[in-house]
C-alpha positions as CSV (number, residue, x, y, z in Angstrom):
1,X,65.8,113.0,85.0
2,X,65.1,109.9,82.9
3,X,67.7,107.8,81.8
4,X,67.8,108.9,78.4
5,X,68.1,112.5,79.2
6,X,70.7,111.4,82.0
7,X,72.8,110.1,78.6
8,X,72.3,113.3,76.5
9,X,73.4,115.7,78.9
10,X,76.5,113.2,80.4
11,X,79.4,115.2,78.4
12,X,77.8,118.7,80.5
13,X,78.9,116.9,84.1
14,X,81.2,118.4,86.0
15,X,83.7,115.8,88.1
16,X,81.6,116.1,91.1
17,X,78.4,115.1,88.9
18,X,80.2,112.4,87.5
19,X,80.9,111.0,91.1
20,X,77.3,111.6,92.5
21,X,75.7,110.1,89.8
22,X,78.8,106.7,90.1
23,X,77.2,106.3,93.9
24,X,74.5,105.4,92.1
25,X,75.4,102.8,90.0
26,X,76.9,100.7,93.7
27,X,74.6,98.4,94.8
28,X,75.9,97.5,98.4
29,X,75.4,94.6,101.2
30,X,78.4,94.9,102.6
31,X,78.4,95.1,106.5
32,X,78.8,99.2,106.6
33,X,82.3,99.0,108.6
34,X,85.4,101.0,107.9
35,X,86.7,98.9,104.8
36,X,83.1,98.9,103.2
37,X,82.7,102.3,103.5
38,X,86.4,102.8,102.3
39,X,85.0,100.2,99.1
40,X,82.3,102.5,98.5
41,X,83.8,105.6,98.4
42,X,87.1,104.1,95.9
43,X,84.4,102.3,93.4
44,X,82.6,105.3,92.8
45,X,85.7,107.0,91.0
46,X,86.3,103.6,89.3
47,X,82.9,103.8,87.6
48,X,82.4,107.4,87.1
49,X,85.7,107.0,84.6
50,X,84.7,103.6,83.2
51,X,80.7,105.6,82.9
52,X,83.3,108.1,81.2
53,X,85.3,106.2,78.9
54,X,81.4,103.6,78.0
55,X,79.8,108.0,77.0
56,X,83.1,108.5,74.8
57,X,83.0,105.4,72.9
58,X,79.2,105.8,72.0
59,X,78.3,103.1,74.6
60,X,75.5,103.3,77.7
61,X,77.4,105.0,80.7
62,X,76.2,102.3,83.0
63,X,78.8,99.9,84.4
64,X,77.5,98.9,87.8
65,X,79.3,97.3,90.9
66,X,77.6,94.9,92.9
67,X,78.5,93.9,96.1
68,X,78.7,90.8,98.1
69,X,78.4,91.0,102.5
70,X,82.6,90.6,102.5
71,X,83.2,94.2,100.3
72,X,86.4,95.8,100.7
73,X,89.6,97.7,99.6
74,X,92.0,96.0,97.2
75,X,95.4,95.8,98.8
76,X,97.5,96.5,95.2
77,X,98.0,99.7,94.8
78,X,97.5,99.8,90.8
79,X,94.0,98.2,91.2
80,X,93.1,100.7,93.8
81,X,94.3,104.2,92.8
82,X,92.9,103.1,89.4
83,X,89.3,103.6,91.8
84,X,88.3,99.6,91.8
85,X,87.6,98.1,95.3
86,X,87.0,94.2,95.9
87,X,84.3,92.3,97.0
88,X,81.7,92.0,93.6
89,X,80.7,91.8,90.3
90,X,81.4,94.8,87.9
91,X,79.4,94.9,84.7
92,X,80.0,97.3,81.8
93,X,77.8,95.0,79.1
94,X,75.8,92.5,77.9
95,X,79.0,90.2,77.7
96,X,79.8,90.1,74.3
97,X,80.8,93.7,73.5
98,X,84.6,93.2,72.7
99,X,85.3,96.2,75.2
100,X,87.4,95.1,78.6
101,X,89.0,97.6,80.8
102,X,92.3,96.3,82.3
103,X,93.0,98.2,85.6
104,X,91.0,95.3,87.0
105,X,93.2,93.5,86.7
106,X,92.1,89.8,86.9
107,X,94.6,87.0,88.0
108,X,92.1,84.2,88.2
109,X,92.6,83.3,92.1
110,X,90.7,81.0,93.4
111,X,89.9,78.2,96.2
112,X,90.5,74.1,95.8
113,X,88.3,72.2,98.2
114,X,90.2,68.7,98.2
115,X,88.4,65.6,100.2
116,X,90.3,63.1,102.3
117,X,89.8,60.0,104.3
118,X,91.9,60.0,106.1
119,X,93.8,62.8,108.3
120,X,97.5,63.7,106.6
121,X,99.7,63.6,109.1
122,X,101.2,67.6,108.8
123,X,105.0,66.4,109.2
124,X,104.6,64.8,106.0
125,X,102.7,67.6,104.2
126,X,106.0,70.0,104.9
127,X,108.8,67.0,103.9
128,X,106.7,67.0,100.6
129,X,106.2,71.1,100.3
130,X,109.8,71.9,100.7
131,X,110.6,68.8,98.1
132,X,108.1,71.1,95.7
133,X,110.3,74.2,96.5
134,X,113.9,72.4,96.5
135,X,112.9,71.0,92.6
136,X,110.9,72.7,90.0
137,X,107.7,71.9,88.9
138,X,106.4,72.2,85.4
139,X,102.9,72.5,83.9
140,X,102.2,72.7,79.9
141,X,105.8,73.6,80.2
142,X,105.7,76.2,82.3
143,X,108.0,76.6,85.5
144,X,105.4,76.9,88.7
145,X,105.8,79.9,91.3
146,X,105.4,78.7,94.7
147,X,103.3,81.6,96.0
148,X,100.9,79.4,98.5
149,X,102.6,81.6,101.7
150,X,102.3,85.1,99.6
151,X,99.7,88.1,100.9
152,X,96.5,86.1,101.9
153,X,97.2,82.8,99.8
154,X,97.3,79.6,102.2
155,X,97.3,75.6,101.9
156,X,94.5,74.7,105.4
157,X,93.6,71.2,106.7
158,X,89.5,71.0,107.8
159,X,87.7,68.5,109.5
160,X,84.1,68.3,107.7
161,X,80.8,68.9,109.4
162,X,77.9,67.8,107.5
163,X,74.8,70.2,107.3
164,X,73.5,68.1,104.8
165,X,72.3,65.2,103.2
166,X,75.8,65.7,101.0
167,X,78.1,62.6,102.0
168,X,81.4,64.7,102.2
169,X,85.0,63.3,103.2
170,X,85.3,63.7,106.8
171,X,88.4,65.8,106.1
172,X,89.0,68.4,103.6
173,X,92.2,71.1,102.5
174,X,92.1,74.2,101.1
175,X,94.3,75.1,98.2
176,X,93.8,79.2,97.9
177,X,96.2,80.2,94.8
178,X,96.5,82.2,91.8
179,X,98.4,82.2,88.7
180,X,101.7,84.9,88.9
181,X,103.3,82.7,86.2
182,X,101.0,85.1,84.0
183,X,100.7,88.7,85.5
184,X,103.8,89.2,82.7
185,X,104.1,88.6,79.4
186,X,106.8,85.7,80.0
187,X,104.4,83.4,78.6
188,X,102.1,85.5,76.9
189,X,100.5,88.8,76.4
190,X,100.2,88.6,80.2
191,X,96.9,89.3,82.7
192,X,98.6,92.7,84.2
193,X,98.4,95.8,82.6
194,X,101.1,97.2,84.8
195,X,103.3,93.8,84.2
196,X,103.3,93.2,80.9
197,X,104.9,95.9,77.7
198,X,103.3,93.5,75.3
199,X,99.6,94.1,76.7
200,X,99.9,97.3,77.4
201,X,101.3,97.8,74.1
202,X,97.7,96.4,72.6
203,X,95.7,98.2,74.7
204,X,94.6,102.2,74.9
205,X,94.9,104.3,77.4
206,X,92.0,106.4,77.8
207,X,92.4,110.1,80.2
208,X,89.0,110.8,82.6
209,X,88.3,114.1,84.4
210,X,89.0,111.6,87.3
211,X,92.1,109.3,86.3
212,X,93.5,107.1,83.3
213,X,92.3,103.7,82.6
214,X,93.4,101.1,79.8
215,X,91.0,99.4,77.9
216,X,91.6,96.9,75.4
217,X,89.1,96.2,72.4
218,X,87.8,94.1,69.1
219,X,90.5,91.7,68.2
220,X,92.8,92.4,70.9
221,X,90.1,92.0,73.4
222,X,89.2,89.2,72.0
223,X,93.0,87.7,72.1
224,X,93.2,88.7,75.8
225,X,89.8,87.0,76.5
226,X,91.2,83.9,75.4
227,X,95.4,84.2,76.7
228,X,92.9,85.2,80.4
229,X,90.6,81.9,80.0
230,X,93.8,79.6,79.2
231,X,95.0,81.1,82.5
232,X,91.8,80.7,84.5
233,X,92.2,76.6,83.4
234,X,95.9,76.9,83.9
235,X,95.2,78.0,87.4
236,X,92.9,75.9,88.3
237,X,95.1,72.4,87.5
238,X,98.0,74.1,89.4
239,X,96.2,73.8,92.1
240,X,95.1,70.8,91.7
241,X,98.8,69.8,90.3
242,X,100.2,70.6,94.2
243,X,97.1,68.7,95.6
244,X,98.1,65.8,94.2
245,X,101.7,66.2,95.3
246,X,101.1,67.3,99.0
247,X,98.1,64.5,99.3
248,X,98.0,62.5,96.5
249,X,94.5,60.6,96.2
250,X,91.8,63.2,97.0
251,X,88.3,64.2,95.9
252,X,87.6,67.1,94.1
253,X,84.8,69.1,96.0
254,X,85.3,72.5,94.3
255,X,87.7,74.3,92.4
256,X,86.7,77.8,91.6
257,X,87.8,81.2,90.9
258,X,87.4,84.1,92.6
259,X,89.1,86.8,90.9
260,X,88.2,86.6,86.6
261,X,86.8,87.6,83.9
262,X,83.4,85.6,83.1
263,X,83.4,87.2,79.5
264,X,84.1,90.3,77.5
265,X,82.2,92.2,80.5
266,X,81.6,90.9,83.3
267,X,84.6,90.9,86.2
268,X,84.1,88.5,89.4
269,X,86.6,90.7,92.2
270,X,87.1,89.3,94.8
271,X,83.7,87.1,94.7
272,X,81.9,83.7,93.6
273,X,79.9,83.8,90.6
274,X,77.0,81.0,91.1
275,X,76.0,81.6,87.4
276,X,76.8,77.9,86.1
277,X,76.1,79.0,82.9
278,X,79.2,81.5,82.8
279,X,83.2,79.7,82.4
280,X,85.2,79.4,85.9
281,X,88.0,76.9,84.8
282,X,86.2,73.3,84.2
283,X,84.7,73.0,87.3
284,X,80.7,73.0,86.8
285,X,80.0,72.3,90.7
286,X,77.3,74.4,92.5
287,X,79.7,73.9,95.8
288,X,81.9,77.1,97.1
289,X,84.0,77.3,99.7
290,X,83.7,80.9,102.2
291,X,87.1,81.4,104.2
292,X,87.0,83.5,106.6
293,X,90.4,83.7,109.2
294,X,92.7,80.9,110.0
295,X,90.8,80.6,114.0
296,X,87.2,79.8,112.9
297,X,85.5,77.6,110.5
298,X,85.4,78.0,107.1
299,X,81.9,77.0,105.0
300,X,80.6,75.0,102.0
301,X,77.7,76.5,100.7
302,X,75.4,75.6,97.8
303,X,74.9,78.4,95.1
304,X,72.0,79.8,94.2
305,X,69.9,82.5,91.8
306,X,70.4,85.6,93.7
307,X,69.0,88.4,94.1
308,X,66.1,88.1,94.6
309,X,62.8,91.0,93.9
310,X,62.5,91.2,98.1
311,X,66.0,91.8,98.6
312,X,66.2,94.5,95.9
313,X,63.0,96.1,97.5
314,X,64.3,95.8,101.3
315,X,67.9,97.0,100.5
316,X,66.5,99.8,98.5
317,X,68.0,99.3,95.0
318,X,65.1,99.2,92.9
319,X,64.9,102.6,92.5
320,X,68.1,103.1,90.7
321,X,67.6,99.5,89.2
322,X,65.1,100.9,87.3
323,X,66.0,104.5,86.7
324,X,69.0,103.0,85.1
325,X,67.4,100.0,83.3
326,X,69.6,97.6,85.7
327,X,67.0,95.4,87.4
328,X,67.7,92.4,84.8
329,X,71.0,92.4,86.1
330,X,70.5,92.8,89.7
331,X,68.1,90.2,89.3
332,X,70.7,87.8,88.2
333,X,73.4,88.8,90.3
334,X,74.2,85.3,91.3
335,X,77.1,86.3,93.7
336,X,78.8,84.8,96.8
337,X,81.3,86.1,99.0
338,X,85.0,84.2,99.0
339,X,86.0,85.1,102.4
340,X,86.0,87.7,105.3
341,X,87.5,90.0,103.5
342,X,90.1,93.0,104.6
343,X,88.8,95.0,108.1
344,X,90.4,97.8,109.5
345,X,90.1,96.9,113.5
346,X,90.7,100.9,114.0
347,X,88.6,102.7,111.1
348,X,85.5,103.6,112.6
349,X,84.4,105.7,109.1
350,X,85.4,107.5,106.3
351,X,84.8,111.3,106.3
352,X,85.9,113.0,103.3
353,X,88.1,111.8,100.7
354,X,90.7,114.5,99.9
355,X,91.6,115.1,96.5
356,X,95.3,116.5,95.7
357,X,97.7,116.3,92.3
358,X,95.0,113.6,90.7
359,X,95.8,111.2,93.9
360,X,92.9,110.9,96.6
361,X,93.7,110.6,100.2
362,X,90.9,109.6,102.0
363,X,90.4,111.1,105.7
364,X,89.2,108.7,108.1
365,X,87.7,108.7,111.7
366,X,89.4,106.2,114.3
367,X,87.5,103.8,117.1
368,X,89.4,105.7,119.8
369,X,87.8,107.7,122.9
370,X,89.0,110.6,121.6
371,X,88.4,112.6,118.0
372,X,91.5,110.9,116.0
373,X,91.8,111.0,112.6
374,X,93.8,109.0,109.9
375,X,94.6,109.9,106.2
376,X,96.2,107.6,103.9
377,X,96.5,106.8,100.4
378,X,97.1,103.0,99.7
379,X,95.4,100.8,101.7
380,X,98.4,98.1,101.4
381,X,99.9,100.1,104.0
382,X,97.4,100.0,106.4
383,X,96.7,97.5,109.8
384,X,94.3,95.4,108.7
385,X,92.6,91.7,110.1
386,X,89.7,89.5,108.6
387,X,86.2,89.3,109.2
388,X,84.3,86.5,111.3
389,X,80.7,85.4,111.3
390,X,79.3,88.1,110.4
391,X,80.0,88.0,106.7
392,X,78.3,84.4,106.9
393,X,75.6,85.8,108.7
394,X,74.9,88.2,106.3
395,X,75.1,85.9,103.4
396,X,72.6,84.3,105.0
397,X,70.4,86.8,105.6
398,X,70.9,88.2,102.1
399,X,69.6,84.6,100.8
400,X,72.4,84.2,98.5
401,X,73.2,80.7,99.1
402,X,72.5,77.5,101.3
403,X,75.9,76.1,104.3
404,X,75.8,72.3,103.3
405,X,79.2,72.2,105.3
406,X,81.2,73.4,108.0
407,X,84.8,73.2,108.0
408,X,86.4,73.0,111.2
409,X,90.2,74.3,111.0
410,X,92.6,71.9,112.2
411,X,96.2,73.7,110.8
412,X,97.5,76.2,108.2
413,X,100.3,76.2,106.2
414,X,101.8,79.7,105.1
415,X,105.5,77.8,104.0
């Protein structure tokens, strides 16, 4: 079946066909363990209703996920039962088709690499963050949330290993933050669907054979497009705001988002975009920080166009690339992993996913001698750790980018 007779006959598929077809639209390089497969299995009922909702409003069913090495479940619960995982790009257009759906949520997270010369002493750095806490701080008039000790946000301290000809500060922190001043619609329409009656109020909620998803379009989109980029720069000068107040003089290395919309449709989850032509706050650096966990290094690397013809053809995804008229954007993925990303130290695999009352319970196969099971719904619930190496290795591998820098950890702060 050619793609235009895949279109015709779309409104004839039955749920299941809807789902089969969503597989195909995943383009994976994620390392295959429990919490990619549990990514997989979640983004396939996230596309086949967005490939729903693109059919009913006269647009090509094609919204597409791609992956980077650290892909995994999203740990809220509103993002995840609405069947969108972490860990990649989605795409649902050309990026100016006034057409954004919401249950992604974006909250325009990101990473602030800071240089130092010379080593902060770490008494000092918590005199000066419970000073932050004890007094408010402003921005453009807004009061700042402290949330630098929240879920997997963190404030870490790095001494710098050059693996370049890049003259880098011998130390370096690590701001990761987002922007919760905005999930509400306390100082504006708000970035959360689920948060704020004033965007939820603009947008339409659109029922799917396989769930319910808002979407938001023409000049509302184009109003939450711009309240979502004032929020991307907010964020990004809060965190620069707080480096400035926990270390005064430092050099900016990088200050980029991880979790945004580039444009009307294009979402970054959970990923770097090393498209330098696409908005991430102001910082136009080709420099992005990978975090993995608190015990091993963290890296700088280099972006770079990604992917690349010979990845496509040795992963396997030109087939459906071009079936589906995709290989342009494949071809300019231009992705990078943030971090480790969420593993499950006890999901060997996922078996089945369960379907009951519109909720999905997915049935899962444990790392134990003998045959144990789990089922669960909400991954927020659920043991999890980070990933190591391997997610650099992979990135690697995958040709993606190019380690300039490795980041030795010296301490965290969750305060």
């Amino acid at each position: 079946m050619n793609i235009q007779e895949s279109i015709e006959n779309f409104s004839k598929l039955s749920k299941k066909e809807l789902l089969d077809r969503a597989k195909n639209f995943i383009f994976s390089t994620g390392l295959n363990d429990g919490a990619s497969q549990l990514c997989k299995e979640n983004m396939k009922y996230g596309l086949a209703q967005f490939h729903y909702i693109q059919h009913k409003y006269g647009l090509t069913p094609n919204a597409v996920f791609i992956s980077t090495p650290d892909e995994t479940i999203s740990r809220n619960n509103y993002r995840w039962n609405s069947g969108i995982s972490y860990g990649g790009r989605i795409n649902w257009g050309p990026g100016d088709d006034k057409f954004i759906f919401l249950n992604i949520k974006p909250n325009c997270c990101g990473l602030l690499v800071g240089g130092l010369y010379e080593k902060p002493d770490p008494q000092e750095i918590i005199k000066r963050i419970e000073e932050i806490k004890t007094h408010e701080l402003h921005l453009h008039e807004v009061k700042l949330e402290w949330d630098y000790y929240v879920g997997n946000h963190f404030i870490d301290l790095y001494e710098t290993k050059n693996l370049s000809d890049i003259d880098f500060p011998p130390y370096m922190f690590i701001i990761h933050g987002a922007v919760s001043e905005f999930r509400t619609d306390k100082y504006g329409i708000g970035l959360y669907v689920d948060g704020s009656n004033t965007l939820r109020e603009m947008a339409t909620q659109v029922e799917t054979p396989l769930g319910k998803q808002y979407i938001i379009q023409d000049n509302n989109a184009k109003e939450f497009l711009d309240f979502h980029d004032y929020a991307l720069n907010f964020a990004a000068e809060k965190r620069e705001l707080i480096g400035t107040k926990l270390f005064d003089e430092y050099e900016v290395i990088s200050n980029k988002s991880h979790q945004f919309l580039a444009d009307y449709n294009n979402s970054y989850l959970g990923c770097h975009s090393t498209d330098l032509s696409k908005k991430n706050g102001n910082d136009q650096s080709n420099l992005f920080p990978i975090c993995l966990r608190a015990d091993i290094p963290a890296y700088i690397f280099e972006g770079k166009a990604n992917f690349s013809y010979t990845v496509l053809k040795n992963r396997g995804f030109l087939d459906n690339a071009e079936k589906y008229d995709l290989l342009n954007i494949l071809l300019n993925a231009n992705i990078l992993p943030h971090g480790g990303g969420y593993a499950f130290p006890d999901v060997k695999n996922v078996e089945q996913v369960i379907e009951f009352e519109d909720k999905r319970y997915f049935l899962c196969n444990l790392k134990s001698k003998v045959e144990t099971k789990k089922i669960f719904k909400n991954p927020r619930e659920m043991q999890f750790m980070y990933r190591g190496r391997n997610v650099i290795l992979k990135t690697l591998q995958l040709d993606l980018g190019v380690v300039v820098a490795r980041l030795v950890p010296d301490y965290v702060l969750k305060i």
